[in-house]
N, CA and C atoms of all chains as a GROMACS GRO file, in nm:
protein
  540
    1UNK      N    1   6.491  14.271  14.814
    1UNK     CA    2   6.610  14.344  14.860
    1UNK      C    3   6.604  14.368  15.013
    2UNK      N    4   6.447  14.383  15.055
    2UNK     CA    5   6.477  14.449  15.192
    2UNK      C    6   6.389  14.281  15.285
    3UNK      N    7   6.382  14.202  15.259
    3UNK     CA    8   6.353  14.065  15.320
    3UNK      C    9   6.312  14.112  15.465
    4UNK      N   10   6.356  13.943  15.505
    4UNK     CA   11   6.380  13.865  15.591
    4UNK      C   12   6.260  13.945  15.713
    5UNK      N   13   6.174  13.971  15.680
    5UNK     CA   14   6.055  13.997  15.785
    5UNK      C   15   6.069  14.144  15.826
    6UNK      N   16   6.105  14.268  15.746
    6UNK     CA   17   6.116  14.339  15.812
    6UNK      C   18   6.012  14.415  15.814
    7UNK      N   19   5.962  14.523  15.888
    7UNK     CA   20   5.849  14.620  15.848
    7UNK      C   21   5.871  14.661  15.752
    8UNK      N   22   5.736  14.719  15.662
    8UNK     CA   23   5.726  14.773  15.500
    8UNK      C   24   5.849  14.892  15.560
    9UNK      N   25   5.880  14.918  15.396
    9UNK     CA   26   5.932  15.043  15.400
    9UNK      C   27   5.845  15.185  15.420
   10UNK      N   28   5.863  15.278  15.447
   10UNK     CA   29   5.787  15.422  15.413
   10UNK      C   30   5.808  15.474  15.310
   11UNK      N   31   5.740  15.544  15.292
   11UNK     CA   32   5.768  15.617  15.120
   11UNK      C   33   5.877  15.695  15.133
   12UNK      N   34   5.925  15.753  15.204
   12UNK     CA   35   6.032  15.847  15.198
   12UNK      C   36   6.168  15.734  15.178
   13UNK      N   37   6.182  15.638  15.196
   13UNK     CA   38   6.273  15.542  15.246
   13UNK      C   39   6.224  15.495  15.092
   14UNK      N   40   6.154  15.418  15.061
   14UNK     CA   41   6.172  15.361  14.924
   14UNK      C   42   6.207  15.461  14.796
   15UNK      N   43   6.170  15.562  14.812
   15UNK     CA   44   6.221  15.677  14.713
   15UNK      C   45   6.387  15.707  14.728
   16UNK      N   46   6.426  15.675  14.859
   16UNK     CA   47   6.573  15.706  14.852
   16UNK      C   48   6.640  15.597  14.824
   17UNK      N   49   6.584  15.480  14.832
   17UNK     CA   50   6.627  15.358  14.843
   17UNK      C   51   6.666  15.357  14.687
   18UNK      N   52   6.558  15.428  14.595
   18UNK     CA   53   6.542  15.383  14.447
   18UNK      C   54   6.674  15.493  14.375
   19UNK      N   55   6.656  15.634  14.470
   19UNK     CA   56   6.724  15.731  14.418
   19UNK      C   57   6.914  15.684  14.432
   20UNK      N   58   6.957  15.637  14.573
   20UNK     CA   59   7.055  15.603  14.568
   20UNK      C   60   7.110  15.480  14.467
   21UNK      N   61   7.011  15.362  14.401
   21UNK     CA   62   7.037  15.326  14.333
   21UNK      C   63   7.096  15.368  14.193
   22UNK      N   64   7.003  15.466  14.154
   22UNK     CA   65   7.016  15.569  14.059
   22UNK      C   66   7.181  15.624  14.059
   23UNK      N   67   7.179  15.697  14.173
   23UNK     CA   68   7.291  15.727  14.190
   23UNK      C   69   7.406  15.626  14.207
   24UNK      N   70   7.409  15.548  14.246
   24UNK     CA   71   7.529  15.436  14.234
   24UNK      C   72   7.525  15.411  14.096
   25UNK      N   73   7.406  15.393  13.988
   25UNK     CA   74   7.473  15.324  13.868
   25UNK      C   75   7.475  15.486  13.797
   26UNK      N   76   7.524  15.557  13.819
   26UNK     CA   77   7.552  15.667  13.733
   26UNK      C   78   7.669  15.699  13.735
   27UNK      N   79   7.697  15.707  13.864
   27UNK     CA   80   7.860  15.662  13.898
   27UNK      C   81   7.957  15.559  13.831
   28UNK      N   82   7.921  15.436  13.871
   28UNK     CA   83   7.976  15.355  13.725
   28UNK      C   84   7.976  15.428  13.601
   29UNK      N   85   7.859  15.459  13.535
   29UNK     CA   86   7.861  15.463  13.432
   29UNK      C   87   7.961  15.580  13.357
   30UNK      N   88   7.967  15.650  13.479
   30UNK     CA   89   8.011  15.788  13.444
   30UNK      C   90   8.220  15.746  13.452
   31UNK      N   91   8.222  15.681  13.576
   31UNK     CA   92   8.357  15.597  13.569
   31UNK      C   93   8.417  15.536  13.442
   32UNK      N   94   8.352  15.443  13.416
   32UNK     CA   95   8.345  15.384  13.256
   32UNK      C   96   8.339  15.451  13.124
   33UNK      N   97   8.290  15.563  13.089
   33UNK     CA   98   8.270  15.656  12.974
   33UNK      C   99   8.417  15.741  13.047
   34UNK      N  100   8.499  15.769  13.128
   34UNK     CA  101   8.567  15.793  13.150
   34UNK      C  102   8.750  15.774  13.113
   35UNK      N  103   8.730  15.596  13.150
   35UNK     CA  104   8.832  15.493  13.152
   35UNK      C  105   8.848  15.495  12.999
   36UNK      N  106   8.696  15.398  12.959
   36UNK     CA  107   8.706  15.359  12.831
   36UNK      C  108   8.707  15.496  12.746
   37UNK      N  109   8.712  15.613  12.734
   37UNK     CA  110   8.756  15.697  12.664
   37UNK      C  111   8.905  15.725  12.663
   38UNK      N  112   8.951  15.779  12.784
   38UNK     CA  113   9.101  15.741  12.829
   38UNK      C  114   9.179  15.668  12.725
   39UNK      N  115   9.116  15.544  12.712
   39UNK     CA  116   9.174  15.397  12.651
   39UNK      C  117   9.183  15.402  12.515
   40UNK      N  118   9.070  15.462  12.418
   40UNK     CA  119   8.981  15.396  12.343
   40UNK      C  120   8.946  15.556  12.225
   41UNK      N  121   9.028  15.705  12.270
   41UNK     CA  122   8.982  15.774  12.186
   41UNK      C  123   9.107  15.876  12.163
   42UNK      N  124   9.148  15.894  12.072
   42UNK     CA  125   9.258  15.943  12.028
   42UNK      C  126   9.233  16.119  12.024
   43UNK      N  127   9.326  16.138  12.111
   43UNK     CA  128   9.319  16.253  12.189
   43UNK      C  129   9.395  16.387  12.118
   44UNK      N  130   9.432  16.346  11.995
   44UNK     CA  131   9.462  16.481  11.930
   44UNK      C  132   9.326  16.507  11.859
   45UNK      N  133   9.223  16.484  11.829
   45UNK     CA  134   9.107  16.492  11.812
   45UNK      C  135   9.106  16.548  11.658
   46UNK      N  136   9.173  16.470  11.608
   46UNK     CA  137   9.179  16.554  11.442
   46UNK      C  138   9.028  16.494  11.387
   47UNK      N  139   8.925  16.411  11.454
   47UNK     CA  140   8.809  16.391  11.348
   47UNK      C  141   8.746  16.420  11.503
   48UNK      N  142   8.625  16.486  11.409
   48UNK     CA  143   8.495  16.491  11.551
   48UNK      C  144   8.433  16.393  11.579
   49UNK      N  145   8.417  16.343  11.426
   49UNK     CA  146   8.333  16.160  11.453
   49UNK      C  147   8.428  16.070  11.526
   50UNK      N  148   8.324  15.947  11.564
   50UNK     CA  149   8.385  15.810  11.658
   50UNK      C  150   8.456  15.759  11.510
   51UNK      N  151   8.565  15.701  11.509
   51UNK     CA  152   8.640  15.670  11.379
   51UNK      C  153   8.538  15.497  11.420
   52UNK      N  154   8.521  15.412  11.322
   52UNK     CA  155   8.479  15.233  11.344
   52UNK      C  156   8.541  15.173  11.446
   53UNK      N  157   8.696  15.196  11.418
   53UNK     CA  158   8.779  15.152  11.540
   53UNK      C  159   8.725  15.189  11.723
   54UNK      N  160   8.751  15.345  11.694
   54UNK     CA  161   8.724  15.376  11.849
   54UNK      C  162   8.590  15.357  11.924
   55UNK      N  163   8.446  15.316  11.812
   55UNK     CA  164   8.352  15.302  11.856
   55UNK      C  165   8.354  15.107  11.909
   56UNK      N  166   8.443  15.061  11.834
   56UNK     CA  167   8.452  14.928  11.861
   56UNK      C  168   8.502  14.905  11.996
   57UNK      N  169   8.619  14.974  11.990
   57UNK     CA  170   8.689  15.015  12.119
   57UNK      C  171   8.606  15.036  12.258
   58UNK      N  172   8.532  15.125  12.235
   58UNK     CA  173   8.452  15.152  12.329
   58UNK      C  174   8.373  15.045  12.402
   59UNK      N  175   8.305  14.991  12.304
   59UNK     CA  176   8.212  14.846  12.312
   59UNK      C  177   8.284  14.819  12.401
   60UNK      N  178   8.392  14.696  12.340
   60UNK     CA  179   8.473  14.644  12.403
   60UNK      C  180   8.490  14.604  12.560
   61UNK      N  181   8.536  14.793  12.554
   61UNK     CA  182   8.605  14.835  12.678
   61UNK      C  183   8.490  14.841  12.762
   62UNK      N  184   8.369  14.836  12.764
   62UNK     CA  185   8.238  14.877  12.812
   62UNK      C  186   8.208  14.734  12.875
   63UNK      N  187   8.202  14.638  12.790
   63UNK     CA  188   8.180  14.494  12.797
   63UNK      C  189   8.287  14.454  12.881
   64UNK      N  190   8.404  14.473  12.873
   64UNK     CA  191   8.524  14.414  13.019
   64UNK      C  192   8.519  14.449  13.116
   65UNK      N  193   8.487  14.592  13.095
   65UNK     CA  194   8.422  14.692  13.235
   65UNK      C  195   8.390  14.629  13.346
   66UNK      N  196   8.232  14.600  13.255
   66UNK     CA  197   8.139  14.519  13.368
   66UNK      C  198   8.185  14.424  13.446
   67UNK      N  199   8.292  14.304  13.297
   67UNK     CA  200   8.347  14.209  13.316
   67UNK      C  201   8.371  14.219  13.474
   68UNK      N  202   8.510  14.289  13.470
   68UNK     CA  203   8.558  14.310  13.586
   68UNK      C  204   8.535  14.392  13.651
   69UNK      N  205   8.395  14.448  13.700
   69UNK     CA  206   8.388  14.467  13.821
   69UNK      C  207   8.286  14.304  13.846
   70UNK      N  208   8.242  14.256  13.798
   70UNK     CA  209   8.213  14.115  13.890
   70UNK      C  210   8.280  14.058  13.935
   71UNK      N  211   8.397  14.059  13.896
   71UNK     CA  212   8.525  13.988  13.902
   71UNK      C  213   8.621  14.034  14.009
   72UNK      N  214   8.632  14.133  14.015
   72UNK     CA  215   8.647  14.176  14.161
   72UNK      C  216   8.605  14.158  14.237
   73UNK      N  217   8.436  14.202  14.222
   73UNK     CA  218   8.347  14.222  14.372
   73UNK      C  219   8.358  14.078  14.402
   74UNK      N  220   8.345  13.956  14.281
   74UNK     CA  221   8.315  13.852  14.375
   74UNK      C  222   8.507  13.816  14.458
   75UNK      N  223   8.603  13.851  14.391
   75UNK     CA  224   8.737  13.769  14.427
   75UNK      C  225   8.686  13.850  14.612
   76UNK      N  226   8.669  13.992  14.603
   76UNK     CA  227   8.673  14.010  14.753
   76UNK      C  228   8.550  13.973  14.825
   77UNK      N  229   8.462  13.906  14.783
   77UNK     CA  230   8.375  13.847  14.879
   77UNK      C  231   8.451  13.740  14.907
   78UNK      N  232   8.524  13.668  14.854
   78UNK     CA  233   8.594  13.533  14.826
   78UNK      C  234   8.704  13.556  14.980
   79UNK      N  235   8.739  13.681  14.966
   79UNK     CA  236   8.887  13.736  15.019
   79UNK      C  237   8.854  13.723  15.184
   80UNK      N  238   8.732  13.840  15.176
   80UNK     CA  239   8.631  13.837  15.304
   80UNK      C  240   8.620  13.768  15.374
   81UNK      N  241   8.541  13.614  15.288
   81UNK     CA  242   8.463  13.550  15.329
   81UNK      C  243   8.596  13.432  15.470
   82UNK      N  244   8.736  13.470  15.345
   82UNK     CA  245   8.786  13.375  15.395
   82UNK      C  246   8.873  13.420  15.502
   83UNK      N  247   8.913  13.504  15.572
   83UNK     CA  248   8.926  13.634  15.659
   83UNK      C  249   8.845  13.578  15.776
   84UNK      N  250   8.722  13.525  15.759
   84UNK     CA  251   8.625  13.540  15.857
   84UNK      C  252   8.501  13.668  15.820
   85UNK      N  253   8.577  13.719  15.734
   85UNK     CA  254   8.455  13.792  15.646
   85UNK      C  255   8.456  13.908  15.731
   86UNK      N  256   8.450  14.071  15.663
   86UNK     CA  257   8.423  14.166  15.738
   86UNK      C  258   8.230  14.186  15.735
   87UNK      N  259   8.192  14.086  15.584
   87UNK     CA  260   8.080  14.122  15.622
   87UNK      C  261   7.955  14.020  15.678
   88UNK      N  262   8.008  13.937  15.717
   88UNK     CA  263   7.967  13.826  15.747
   88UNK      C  264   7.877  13.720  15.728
   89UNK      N  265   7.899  13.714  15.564
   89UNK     CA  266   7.834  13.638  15.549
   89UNK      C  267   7.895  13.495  15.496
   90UNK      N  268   6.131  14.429  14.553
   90UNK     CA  269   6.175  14.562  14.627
   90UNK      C  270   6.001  14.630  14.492
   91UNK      N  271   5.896  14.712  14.708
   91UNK     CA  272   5.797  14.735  14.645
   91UNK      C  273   5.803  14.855  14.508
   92UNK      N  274   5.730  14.818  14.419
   92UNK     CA  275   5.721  14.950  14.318
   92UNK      C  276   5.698  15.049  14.371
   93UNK      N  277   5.680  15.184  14.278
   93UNK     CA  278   5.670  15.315  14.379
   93UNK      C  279   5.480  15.363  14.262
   94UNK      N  280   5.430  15.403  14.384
   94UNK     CA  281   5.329  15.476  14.315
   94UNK      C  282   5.348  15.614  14.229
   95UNK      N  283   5.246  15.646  14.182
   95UNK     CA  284   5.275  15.726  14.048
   95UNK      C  285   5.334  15.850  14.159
   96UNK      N  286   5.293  15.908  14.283
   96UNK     CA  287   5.322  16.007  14.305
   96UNK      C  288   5.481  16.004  14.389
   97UNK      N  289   5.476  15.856  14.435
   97UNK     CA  290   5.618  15.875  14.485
   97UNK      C  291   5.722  15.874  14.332
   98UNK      N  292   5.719  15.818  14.202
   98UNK     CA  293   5.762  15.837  14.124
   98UNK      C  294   5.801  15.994  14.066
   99UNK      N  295   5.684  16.059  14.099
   99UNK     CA  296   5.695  16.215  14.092
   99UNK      C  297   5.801  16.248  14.144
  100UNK      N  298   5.783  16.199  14.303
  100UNK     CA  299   5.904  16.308  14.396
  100UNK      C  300   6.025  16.239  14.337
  101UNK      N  301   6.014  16.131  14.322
  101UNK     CA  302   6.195  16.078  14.261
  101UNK      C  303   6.277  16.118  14.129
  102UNK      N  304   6.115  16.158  14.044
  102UNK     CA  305   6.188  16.214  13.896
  102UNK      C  306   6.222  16.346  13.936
  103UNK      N  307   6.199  16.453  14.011
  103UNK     CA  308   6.217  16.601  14.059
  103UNK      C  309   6.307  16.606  14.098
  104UNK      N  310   6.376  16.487  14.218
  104UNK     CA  311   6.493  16.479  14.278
  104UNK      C  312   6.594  16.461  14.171
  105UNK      N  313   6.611  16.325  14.093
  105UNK     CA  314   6.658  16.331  13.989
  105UNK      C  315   6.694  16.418  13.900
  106UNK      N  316   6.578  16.536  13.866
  106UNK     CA  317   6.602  16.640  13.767
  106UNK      C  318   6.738  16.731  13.845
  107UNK      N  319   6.681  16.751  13.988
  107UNK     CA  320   6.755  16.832  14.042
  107UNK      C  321   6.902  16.816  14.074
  108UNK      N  322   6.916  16.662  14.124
  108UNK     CA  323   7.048  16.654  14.101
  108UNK      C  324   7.104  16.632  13.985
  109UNK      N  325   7.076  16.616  13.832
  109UNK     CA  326   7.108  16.659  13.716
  109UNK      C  327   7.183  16.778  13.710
  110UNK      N  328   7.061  16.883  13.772
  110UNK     CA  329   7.113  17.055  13.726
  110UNK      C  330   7.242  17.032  13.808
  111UNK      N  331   7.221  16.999  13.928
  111UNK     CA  332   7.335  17.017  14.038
  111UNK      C  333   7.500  16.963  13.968
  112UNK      N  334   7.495  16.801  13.892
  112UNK     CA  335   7.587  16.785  13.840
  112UNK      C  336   7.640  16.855  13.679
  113UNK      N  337   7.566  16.936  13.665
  113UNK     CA  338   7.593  16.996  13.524
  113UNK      C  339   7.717  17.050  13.545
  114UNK      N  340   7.703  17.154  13.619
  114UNK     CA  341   7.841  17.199  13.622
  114UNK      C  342   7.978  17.142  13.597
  115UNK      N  343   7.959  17.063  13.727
  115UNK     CA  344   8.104  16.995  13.773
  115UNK      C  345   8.145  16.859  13.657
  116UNK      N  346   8.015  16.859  13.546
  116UNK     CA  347   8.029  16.767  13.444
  116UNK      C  348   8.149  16.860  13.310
  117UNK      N  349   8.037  16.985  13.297
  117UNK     CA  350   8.073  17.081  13.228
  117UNK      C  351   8.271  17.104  13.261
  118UNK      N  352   8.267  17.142  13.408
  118UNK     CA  353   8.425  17.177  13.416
  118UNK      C  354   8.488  17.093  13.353
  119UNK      N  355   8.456  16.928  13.392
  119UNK     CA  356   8.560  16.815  13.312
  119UNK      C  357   8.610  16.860  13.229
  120UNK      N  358   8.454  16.832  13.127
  120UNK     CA  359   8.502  16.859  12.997
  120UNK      C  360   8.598  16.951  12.947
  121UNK      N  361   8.556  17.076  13.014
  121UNK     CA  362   8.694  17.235  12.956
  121UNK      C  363   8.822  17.129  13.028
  122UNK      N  364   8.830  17.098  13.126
  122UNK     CA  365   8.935  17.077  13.151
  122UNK      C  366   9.024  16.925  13.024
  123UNK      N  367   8.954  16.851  13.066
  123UNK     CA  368   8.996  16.766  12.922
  123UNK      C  369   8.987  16.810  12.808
  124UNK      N  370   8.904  16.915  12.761
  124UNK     CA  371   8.982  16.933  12.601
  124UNK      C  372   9.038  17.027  12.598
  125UNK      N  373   9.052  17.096  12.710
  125UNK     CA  374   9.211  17.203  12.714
  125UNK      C  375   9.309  17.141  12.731
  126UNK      N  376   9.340  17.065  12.808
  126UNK     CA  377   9.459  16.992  12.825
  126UNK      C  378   9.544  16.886  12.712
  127UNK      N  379   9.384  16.866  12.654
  127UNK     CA  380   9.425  16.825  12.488
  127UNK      C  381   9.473  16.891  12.372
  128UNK      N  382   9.392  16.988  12.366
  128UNK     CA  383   9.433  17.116  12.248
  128UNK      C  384   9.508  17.209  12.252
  129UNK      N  385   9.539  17.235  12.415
  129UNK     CA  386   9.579  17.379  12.381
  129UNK      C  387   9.729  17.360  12.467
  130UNK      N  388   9.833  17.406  12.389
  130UNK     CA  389  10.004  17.413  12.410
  130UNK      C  390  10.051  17.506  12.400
  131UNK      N  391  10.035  17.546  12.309
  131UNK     CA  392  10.111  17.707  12.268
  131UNK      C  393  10.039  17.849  12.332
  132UNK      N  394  10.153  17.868  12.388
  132UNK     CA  395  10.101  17.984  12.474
  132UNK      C  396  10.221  18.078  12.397
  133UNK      N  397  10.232  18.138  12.248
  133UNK     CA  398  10.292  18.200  12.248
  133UNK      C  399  10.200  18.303  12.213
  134UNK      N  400  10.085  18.304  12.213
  134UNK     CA  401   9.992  18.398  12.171
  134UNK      C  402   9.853  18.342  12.282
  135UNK      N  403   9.802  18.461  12.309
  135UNK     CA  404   9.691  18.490  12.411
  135UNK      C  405   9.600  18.413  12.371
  136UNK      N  406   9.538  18.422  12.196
  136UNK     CA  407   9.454  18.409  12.138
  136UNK      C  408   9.459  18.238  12.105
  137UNK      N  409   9.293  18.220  12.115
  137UNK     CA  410   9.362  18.014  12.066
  137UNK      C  411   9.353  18.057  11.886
  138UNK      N  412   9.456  17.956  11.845
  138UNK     CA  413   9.466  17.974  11.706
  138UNK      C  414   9.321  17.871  11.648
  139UNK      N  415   9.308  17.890  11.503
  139UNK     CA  416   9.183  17.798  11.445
  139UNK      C  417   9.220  17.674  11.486
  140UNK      N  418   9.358  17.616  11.490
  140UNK     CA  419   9.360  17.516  11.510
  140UNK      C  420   9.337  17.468  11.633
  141UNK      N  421   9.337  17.483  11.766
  141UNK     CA  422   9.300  17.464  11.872
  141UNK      C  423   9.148  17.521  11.879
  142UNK      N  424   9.093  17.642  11.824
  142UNK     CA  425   8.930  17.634  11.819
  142UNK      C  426   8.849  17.497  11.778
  143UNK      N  427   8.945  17.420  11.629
  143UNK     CA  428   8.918  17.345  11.582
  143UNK      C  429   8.924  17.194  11.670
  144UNK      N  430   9.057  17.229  11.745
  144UNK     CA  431   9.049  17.089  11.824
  144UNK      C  432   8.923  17.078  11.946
  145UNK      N  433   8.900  17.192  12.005
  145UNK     CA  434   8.789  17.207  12.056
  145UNK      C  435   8.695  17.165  12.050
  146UNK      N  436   8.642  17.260  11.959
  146UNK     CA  437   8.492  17.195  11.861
  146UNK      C  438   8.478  17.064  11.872
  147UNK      N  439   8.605  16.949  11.793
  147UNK     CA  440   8.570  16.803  11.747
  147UNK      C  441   8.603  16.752  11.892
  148UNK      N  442   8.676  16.788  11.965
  148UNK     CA  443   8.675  16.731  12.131
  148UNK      C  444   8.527  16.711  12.169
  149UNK      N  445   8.499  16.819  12.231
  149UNK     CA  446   8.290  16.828  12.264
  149UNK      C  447   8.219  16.733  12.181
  150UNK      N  448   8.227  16.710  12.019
  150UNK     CA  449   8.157  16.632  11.910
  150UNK      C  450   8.168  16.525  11.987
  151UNK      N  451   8.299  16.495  11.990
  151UNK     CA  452   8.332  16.318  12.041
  151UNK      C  453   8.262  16.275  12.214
  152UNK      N  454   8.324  16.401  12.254
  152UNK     CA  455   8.252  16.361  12.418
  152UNK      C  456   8.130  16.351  12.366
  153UNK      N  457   8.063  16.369  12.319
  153UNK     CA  458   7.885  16.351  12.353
  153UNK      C  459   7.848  16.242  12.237
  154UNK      N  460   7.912  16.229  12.176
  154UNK     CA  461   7.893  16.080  12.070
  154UNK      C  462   7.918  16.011  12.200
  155UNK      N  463   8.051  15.974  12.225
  155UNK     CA  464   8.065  15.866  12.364
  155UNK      C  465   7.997  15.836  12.455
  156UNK      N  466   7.959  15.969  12.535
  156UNK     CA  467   7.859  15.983  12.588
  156UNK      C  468   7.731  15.889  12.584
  157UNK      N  469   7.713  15.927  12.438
  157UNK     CA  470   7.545  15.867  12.427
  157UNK      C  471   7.574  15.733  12.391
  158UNK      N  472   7.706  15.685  12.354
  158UNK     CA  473   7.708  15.511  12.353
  158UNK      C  474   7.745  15.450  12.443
  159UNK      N  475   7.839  15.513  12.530
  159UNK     CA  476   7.816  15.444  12.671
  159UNK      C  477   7.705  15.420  12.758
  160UNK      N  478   7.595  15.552  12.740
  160UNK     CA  479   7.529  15.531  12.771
  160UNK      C  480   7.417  15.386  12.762
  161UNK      N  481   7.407  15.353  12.619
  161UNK     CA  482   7.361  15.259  12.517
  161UNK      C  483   7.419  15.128  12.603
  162UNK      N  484   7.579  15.135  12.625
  162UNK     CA  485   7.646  14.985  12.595
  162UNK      C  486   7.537  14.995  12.755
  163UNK      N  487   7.623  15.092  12.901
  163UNK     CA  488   7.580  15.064  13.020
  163UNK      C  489   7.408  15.024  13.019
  164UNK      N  490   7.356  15.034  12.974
  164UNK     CA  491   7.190  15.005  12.968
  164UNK      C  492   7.203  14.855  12.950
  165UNK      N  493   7.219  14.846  12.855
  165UNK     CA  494   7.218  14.666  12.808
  165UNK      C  495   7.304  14.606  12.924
  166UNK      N  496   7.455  14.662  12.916
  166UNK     CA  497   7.548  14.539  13.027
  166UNK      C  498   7.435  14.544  13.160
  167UNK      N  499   7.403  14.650  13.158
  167UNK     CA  500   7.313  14.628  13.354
  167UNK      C  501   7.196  14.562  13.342
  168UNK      N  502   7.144  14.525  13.231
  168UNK     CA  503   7.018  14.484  13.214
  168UNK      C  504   7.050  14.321  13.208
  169UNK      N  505   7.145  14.337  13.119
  169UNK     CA  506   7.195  14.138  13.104
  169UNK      C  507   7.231  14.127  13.248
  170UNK      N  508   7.341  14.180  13.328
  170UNK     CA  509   7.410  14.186  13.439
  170UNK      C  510   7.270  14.106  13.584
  171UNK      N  511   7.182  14.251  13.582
  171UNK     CA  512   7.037  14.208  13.628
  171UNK      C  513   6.998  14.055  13.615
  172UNK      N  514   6.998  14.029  13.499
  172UNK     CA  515   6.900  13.887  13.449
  172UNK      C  516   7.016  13.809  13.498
  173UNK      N  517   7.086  13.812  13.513
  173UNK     CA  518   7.225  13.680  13.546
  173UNK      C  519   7.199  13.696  13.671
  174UNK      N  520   7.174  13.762  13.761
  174UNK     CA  521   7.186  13.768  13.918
  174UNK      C  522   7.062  13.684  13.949
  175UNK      N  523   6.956  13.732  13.874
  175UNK     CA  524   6.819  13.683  13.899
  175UNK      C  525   6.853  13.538  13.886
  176UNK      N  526   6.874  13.482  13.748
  176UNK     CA  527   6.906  13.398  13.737
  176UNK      C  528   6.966  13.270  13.848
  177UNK      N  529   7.083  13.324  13.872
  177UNK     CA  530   7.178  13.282  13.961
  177UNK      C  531   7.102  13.305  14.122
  178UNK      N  532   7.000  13.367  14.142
  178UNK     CA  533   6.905  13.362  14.280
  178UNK      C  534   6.812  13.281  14.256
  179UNK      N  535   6.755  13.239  14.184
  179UNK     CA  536   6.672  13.173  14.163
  179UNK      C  537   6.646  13.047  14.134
  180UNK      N  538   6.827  12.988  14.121
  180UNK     CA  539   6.859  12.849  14.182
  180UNK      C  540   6.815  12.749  14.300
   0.00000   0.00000   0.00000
């Protein structure tokens, strides 16, 4: 991740390095249990349980999720790239 | 990207714990706020009737069933997700 010849990291720096990771995929995740509930759970709440359906639902919606955020991130690297790229690569 | 030794692992699970407590709250508000906005209409009485206690109750049930399977699905999609990148670098 951190290449191309650079000096080691310090410990304070690889702990944040690991923690912000942390924190970025919790975010998703927390986005997603969000959406796909939104979508996927019937909101007069007459049963406490996941009915088969809405747990399927969920799946689903969990699995396209991901789908598309690759699918994005890559169309705007695509978008970027062809721009001249803001990030230059 | 180097591993972390057992003690830098320490300071990262503490941090972690801590910003846990820190997001409890503002997790907690959601929730009142989404299953109030679900259950509760009738404001012709102060008091929530059984039936809105009731919608309550199975609201919370469901958030934390979901909860713990999203949790489930997000583990696996990031883990396959992971191995496809690797994959795809290692061309």
């Amino acid at each position: 991740m951190f290449g191309f010849g650079q000096p080691k990291l310090s410990s304070e720096e690889k702990i944040a390095a690991v923690e912000n990771e942390i924190k970025v995929m919790t975010e998703m995740q927390t986005r997603m249990a969000k959406i796909c509930s939104q979508k996927c759970i019937d909101s007069t709440y007459r049963e406490g349980e996941l009915s088969k359906g809405e747990a399927s639902c969920l799946d689903r919606c969990s699995a396209k999720f991901f789908e598309a955020h690759t699918t994005i991130s890559d169309q705007l690297q695509k978008e970027q790239a062809a721009k001249g790229g803001m990030m230059g690569r | 990207m180097d591993s972390l030794t057992n003690s830098e692992q320490q300071i990262l699970a503490d941090r972690i714990q801590k910003r846990q407590m820190k997001q409890f709250m503002g997790i907690f508000g959601n929730l009142v706020d989404s299953c109030f906005t679900s259950c509760v209409d009738d404001f012709q009485s102060k008091a929530l009737s059984g039936r809105e206690t009731g919608c309550l109750t199975r609201c919370v049930q469901k958030w934390m069933t979901t909860n713990e399977r999203m949790g489930e699905r997000f583990a696996e999609l990031n883990a396959a997700e992971m191995e496809r990148q690797q994959r795809a670098a290692g061309r």
